[in-house]
C-alpha positions as CSV (number, residue, x, y, z in Angstrom):
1,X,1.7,-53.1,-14.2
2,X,-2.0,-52.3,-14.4
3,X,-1.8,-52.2,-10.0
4,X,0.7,-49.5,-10.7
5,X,-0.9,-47.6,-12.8
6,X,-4.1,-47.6,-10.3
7,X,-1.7,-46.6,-7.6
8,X,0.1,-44.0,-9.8
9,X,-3.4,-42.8,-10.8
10,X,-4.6,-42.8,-7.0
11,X,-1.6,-40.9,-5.7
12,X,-2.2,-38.4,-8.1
13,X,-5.8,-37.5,-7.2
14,X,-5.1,-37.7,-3.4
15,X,-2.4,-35.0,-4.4
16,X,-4.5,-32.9,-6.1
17,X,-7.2,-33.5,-3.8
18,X,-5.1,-32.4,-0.7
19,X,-4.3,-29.4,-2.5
20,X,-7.7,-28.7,-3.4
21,X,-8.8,-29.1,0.1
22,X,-6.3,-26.6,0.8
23,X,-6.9,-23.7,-1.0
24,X,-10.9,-24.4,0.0
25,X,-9.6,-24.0,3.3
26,X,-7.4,-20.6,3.2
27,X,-10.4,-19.5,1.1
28,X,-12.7,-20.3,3.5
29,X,-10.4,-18.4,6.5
30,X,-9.9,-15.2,3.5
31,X,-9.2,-12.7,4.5
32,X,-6.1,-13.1,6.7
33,X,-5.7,-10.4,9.3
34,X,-2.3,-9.7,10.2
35,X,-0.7,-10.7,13.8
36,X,1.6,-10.0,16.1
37,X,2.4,-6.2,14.6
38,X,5.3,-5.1,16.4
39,X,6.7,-1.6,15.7
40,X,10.7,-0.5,16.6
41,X,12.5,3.2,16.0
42,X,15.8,3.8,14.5
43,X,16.3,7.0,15.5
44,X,19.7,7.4,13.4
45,X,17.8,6.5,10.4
46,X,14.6,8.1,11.5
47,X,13.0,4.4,10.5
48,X,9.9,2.8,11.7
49,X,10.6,-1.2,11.5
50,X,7.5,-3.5,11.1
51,X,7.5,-7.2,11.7
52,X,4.4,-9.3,11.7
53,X,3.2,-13.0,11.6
54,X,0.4,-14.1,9.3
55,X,-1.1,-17.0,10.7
56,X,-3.8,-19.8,9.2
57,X,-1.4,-20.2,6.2
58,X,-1.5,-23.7,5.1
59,X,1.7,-25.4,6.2
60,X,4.9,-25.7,4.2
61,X,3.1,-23.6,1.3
62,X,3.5,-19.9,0.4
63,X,1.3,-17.3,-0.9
64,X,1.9,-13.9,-2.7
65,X,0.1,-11.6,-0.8
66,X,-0.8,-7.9,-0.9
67,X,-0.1,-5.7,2.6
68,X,-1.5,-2.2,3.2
69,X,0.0,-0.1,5.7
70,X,-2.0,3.1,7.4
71,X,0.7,5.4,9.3
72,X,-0.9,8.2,11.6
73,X,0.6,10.5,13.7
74,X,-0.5,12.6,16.6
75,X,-3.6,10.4,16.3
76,X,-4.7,7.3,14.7
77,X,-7.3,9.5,12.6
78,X,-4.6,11.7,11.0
79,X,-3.2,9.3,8.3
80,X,-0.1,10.6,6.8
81,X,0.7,7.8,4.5
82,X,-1.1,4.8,3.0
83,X,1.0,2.2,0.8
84,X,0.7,-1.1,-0.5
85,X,4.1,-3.7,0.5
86,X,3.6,-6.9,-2.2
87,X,5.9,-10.2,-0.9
88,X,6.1,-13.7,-0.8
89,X,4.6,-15.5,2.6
90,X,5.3,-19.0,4.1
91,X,4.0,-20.5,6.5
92,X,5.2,-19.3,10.0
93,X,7.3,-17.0,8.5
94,X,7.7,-13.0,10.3
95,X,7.5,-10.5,8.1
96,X,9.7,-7.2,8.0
97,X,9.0,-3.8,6.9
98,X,10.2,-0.6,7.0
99,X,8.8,3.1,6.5
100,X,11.7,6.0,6.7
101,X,9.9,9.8,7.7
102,X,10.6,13.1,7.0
103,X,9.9,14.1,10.4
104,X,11.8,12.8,13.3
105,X,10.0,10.7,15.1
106,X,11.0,12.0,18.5
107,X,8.8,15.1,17.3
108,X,5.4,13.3,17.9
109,X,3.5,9.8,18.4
110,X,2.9,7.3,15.1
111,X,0.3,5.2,14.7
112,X,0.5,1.7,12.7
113,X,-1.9,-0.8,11.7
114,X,-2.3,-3.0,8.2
115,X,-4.4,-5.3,6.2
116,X,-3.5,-7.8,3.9
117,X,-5.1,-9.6,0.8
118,X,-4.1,-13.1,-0.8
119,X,-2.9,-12.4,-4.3
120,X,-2.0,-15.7,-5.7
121,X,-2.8,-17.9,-8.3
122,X,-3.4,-21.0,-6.2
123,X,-6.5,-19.5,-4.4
124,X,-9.7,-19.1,-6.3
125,X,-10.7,-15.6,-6.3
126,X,-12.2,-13.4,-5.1
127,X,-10.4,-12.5,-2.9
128,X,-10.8,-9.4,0.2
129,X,-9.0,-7.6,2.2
130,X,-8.9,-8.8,5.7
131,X,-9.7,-6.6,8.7
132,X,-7.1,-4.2,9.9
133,X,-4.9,-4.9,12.8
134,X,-5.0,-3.4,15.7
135,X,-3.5,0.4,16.1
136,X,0.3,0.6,17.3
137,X,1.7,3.2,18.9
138,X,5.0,4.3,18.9
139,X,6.1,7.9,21.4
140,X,9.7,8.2,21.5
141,X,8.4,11.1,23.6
142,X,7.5,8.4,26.7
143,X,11.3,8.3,27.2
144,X,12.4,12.2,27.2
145,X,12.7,13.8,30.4
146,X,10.2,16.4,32.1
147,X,11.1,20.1,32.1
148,X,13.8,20.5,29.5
149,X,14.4,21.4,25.8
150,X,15.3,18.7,23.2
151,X,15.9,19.2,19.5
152,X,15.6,16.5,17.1
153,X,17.0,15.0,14.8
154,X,20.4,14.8,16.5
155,X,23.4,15.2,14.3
156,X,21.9,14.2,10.8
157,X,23.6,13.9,7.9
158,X,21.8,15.6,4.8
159,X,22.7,16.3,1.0
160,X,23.7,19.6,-0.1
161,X,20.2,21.5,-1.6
162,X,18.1,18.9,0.5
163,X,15.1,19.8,2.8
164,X,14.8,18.8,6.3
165,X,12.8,19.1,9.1
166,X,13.4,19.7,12.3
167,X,11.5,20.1,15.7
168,X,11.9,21.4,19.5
169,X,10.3,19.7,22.1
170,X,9.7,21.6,25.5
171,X,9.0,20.0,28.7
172,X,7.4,23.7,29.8
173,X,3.8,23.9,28.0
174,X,4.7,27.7,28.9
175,X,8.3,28.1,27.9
176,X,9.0,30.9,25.5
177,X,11.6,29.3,22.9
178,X,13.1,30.9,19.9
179,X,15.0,28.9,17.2
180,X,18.7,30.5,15.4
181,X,20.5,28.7,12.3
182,X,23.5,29.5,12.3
183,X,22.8,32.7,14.5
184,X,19.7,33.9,12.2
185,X,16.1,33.4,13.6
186,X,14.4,30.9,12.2
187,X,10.5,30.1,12.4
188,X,8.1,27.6,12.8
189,X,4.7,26.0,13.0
190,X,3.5,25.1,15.8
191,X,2.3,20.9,16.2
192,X,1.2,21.3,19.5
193,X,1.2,22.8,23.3
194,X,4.9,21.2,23.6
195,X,6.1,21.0,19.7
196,X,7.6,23.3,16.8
197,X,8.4,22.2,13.2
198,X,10.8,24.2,11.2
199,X,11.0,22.9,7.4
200,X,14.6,24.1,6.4
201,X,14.5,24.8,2.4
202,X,17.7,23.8,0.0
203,X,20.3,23.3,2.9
204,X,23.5,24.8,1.5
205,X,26.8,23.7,2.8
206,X,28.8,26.0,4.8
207,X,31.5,23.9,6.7
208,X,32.5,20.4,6.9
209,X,32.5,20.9,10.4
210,X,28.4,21.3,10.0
211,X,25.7,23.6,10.1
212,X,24.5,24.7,14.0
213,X,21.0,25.2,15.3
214,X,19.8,26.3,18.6
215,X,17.3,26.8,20.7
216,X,16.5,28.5,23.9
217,X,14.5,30.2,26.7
218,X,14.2,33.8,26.0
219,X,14.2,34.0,30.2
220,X,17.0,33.9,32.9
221,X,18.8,30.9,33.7
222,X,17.1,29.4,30.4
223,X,17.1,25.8,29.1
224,X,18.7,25.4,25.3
225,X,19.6,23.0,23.7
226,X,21.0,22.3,19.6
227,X,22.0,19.6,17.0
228,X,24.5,19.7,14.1
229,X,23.5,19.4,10.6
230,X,26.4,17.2,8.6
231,X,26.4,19.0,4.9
232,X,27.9,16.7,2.2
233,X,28.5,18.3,-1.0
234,X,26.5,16.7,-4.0
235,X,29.0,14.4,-5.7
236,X,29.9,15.5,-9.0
237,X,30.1,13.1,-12.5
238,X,34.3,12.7,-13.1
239,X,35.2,15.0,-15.6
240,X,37.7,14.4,-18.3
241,X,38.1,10.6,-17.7
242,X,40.6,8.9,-20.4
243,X,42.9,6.4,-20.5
244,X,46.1,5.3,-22.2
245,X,48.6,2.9,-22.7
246,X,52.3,2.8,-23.5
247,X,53.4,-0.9,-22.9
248,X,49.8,-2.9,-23.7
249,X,50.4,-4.2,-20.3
250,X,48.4,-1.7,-18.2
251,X,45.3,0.8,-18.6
252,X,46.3,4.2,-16.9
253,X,43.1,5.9,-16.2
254,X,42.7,9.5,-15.1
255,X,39.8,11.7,-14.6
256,X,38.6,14.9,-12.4
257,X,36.8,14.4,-9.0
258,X,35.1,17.1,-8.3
259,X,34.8,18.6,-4.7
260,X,34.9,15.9,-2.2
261,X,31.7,14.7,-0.1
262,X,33.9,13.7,2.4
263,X,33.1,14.7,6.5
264,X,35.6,14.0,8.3
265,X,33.7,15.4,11.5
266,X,30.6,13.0,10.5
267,X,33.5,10.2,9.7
268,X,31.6,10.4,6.5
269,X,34.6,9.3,3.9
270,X,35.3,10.5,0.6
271,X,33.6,8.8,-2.4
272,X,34.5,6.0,-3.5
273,X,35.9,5.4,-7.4
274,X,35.8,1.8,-9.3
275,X,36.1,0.7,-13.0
276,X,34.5,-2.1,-14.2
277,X,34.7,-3.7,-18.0
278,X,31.7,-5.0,-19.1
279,X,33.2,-7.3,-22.2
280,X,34.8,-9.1,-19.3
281,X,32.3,-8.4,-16.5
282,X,35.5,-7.8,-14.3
283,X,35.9,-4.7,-12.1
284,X,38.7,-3.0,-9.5
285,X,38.2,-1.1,-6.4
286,X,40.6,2.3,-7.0
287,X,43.1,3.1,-3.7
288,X,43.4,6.8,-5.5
289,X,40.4,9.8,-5.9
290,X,42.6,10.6,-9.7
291,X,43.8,8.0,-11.2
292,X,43.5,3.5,-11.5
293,X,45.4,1.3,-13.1
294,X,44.1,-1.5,-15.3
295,X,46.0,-4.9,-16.2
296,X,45.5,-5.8,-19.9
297,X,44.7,-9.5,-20.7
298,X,47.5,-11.4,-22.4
299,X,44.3,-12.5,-24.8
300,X,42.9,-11.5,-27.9
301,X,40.8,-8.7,-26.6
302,X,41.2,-5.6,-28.2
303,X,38.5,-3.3,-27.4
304,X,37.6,-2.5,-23.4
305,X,34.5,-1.1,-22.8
306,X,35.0,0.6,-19.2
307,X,32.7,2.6,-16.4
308,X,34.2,4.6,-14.0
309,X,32.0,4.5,-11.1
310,X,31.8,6.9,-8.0
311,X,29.2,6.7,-5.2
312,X,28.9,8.1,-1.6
313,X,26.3,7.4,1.1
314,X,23.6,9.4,-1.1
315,X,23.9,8.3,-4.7
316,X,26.1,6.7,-7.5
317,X,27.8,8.3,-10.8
318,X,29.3,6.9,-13.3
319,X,30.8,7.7,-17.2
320,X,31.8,5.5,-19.8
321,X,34.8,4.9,-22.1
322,X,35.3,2.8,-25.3
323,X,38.7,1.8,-25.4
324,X,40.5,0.5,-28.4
325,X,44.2,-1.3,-28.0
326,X,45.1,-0.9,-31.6
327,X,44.5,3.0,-30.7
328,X,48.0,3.2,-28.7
329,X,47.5,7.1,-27.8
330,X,45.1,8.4,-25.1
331,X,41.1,7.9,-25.5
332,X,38.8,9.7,-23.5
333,X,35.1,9.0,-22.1
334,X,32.4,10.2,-24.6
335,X,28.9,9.6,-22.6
336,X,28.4,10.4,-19.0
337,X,25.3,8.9,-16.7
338,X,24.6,9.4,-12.9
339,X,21.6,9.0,-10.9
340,X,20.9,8.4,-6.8
């Protein structure tokens, strides 16, 4: 017995010795710079997607750490935006990232590069920031052709009272170009020799077949070229949303839509409509934009507390409605809530 308590009592303190060797050696490698920074475009999300590799971490543990990421454009020394991305590290693991910008990233060059800190209670502080990594450089520009006209982004789908920007790139240093929405001149600033920014205030919605802009050459023979801007509508709270039940077998739900978001053109399709009890925690997917029936529980539940909710690709809505069985007539939702 007394051999297995010195064993016990020696297992214990090479433990705790192993992991106090540890520690002592990631604080001694503090701060950790990131590796491996790699840097992708999604041009239909107009997305920059970071991955990177911290290395020196001590095997099979993990670490809460702190990364800060510098994003430039043009040049590495005009920094556009500077934020902090807090997750859980193991050892080996990639990490992924992403950063969504306002202007589309066909218009000009980014620059990335990050730092990271250890913020975790297992290491003894203080702790630093490491040194940053390396600059990346993304140019979706490397890939366009010489000598033509390109405007970007290329058929984007926007909300209703949003701004967006948009841009012309011109092969031609020289080229003359003029911009038209919708026919009417527009104007912009100029980013450099090749590049235009136009920052298009409260887009309204015209058609669901979108909203056109152009641009051209004013010369013969000119070079033009356009994109489509896909207006939704914004989607609207259901109005007048009650139910009612003749039989106590089934909930017949009703309610306004509102306009409807959908774009056929965009195949952007029409919002989508679900109720959901919370007493029972159950929900239903609704086939129609008016109506949904419910199935009452052959139980002793009597009150249903239910949220209609609607959502398209831009945000969700939802009212509520306290239902009471002994009530048989028709009740109607009192409080309303919606958000993106």
């Amino acid at each position: 017995m007394a051999l297995f308590a010195v064993f016990q009592t020696t297992f214990l303190i090479t433990l705790l010795s192993l992991r106090t060797y540890q520690s002592e050696v990631l604080a001694e490698r503090l701060p950790l710079t990131p590796e491996a920074l790699q840097v992708s475009v999604n041009s239909t999300q107009q997305c920059l997607h970071l991955q990177w590799t911290v290395h020196n971490l001590p095997y099979n543990q993990e670490f809460k750490m702190v990364f800060q990421i510098q994003i430039s454009r043009t040049e590495t020394s005009n920094v556009i935006w500077v934020g902090n991305y807090s997750t859980t590290v193991k050892w080996n693991e990639t990490v992924h990232w992403s950063w969504e910008s306002e202007l589309p990233l066909e218009c000009a060059a980014h620059f990335v590069r990050i730092r990271s800190v250890v913020d975790d209670a297992k290491v003894p502080e203080p702790n630093f920031w490491s040194s940053w990594s390396s600059w990346q450089e993304v140019n979706v520009q490397d890939f366009l052709g010489q000598d033509a006209l390109f405007v970007f982004p290329k058929d984007k789908l926007v909300e209703e009272g949003s701004n967006v920007t948009i841009c012309y790139i011109s092969g031609n240093i020289r080229n003359n170009i003029s911009c038209y929405l919708e026919g009417e001149q527009i104007h912009g600033n100029q980013l450099d020799p090749r590049v235009s920014i136009f920052n298009l205030k409260n887009v309204p919605f015209i058609r669901k077949r979108g909203t056109n802009i152009y641009c051209e050459e004013n010369q013969r023979n000119a070079i033009s070229d356009g994109t489509v801007l896909f207006v939704s509508k914004v989607l609207e709270e259901p109005k007048d949303f009650s139910c009612e039940t003749r039989d106590f077998k089934t909930l017949i739900c009703t309610w306004d839509p509102g306009a409807d978001t959908a774009l056929a053109w965009f195949k952007q399709p029409s919002q989508s409509y679900t109720l959901f009890e919370s007493f029972s925690g159950k929900k239903k997917s609704c086939e129609e934009k008016t109506r949904c029936n419910w199935q009452i529980t052959q139980d002793s539940q009597e009150i249903y507390n239910l949220t209609l909710i609607t959502a398209n690709y831009f945000r969700t809505r939802s009212v509520n409605l306290l239902f009471n069985l002994t009530h048989r007539g028709e009740t109607r939702g009192v409080t309303a809530h919606g958000g993106h």
